[in-house]
N, C-alpha and C positions, 0 to 999 in steps of 0.2 A: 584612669585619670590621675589619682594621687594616690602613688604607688611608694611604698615606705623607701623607693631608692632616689625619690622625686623631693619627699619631704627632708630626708636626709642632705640633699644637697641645695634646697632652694634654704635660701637667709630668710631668718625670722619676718625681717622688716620687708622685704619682698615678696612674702608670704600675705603678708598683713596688708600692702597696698592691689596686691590681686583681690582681695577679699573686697577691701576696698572697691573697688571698680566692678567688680560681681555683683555689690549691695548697690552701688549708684546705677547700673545699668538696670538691675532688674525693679529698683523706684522709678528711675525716667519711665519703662515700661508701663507701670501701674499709674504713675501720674495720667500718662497718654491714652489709657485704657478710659480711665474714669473721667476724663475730658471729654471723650468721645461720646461718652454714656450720659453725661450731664448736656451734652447738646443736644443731643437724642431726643432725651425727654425734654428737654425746653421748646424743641420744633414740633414735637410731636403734642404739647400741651398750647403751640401759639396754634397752628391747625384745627384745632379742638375749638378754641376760642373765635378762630371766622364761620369755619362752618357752623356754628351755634347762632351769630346773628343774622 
């Protein structure tokens, strides 16, 4: 992937907004994860709360 003839010719600042975009794709990721997981348990805690009355 990042082969010292890759780093040698990619620009700093090119370098920097891939990185960029690596760091924002893999936060969207985790944001979407942890949405899912908070719905989850809020359905799975309303369920809890009819079948109890």
């Amino acid at each position: 992937m990042f082969t010292p003839y890759m780093l040698r010719t990619v620009s700093t600042w090119e370098a920097i907004s891939w990185l960029a975009m690596l760091v924002a794709a893999f936060a969207g990721v985790v944001v979407v994860v942890r949405t899912e997981l908070l719905l989850h348990r809020m359905k799975r805690a309303e369920d809890r709360d009819v079948s109890g009355t």
